[in-house]
N, C-alpha and C positions, 0 to 999 in steps of 0.2 A: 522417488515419489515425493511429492509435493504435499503437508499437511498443513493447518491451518488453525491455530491455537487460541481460542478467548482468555485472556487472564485476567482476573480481576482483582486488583491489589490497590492496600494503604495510598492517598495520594499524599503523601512526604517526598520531599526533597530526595535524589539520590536512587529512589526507586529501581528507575528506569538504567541508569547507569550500573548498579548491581546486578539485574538482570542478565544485561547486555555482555557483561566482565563474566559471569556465570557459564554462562552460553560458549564466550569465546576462549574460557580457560578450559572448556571441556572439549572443545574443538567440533562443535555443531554448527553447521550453514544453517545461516540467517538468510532466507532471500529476499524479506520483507518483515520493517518491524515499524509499527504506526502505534501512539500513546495520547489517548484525548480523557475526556472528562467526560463521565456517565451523566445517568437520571440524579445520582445519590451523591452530592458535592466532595463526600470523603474517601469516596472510590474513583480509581483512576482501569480504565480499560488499555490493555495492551493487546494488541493482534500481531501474532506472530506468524511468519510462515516460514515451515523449517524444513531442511531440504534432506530424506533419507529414510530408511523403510522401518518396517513398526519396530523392531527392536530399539532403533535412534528414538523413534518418535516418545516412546516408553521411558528411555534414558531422561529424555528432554523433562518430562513430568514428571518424574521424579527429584530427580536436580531441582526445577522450581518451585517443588511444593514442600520442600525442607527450608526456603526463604521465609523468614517472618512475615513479609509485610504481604505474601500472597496469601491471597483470601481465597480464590477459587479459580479452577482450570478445568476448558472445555475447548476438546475438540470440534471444529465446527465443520461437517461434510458439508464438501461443496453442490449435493445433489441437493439438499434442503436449506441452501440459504443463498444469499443476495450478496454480491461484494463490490468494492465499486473502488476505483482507484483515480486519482487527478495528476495530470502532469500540465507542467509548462513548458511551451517548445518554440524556441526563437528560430526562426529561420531566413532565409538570406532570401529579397523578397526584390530582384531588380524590379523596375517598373513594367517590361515586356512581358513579366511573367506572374505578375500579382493574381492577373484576375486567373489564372490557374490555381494557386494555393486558393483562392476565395471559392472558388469551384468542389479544391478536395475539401477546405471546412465544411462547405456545406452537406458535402455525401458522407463525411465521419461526423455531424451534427456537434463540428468542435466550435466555437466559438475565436474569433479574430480580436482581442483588449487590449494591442499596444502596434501604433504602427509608427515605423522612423523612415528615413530618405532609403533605406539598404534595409531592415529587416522587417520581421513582425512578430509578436508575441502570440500563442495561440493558445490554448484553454482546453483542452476535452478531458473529460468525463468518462469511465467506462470499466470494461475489465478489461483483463492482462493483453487479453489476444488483442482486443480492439484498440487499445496504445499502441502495441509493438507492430500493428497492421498500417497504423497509422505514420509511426515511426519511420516506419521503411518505406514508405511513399513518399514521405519530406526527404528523404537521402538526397534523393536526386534535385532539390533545390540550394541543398546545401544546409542541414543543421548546425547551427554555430551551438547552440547547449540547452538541453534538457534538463528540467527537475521533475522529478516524481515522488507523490506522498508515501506511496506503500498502498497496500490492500486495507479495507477496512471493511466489515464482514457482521451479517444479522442471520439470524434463522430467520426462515420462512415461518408463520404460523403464531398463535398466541402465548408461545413460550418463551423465555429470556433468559438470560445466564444471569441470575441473581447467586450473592452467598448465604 
């Protein structure tokens, strides 16, 4: 089982890296781990998603919330919030076959920003399934390499993970 963690911690140097060391000296899967800047310039948000059932998940929060520089932790259900993940996806783009990949951008509403004699760079936007749906349709063009940010995650509604 898959969970989905807001943390909101100190933004210092190092932060993110104790976290991470935390995590992986305890031996919990990370399947996703995204670190930006909030509303409030001296907090930094980290979205985790961690992979294992509530006793792991339990483990997890506890472990992080013995860290100084964490200020606060919140499970985020995925029935009441919004997530959204970005990847870049170069793929092998002969000339015979372009206007196919321009075809699938357009029904995955990904976006085409970099095109060379042999590939093209692609852009979408979305959740998990709708990458990995995407992913596996470019197979057959030939992906040469993928990056992906991670999940990044709001509640639905007038509420916020303040500390």
């Amino acid at each position: 089982m898959k969970s989905t963690l807001a943390v909101l911690v100190v933004n210092k140097p190092g932060v993110l890296a104790r976290i991470s060391g935390l995590l992986s000296r305890r031996v919990f899967n990370i399947e996703s781990i995204t670190a930006g800047y909030t509303e409030q310039p001296d907090v930094t948000r980290i979205t985790l998603d961690v992979n294992g059932d509530t006793q792991i998940l339990d483990q997890v929060m506890k472990q992080l919330s013995k860290l100084i520089d964490v200020i606060k932790i919140v499970e985020i259900k995925s029935e009441v919030s919004v997530d959204r993940e970005l990847a870049l996806i170069k793929v092998r783009a002969e000339s015979n076959r372009r206007s196919e990949i321009v075809n699938l951008v357009s029904v995955f509403r990904a976006n085409i920003i970099d095109v060379s004699r042999e590939t093209m760079v692609i852009e979408i936007l979305g959740d998990e399934k709708k990458i990995n749906a995407f992913c596996e349709v470019l197979q057959d063009f030939g992906v040469v390499e993928i990056v992906r940010t991670g999940k990044v995650v709001l509640s639905r509604g007038p509420g916020a993970v303040k500390d």
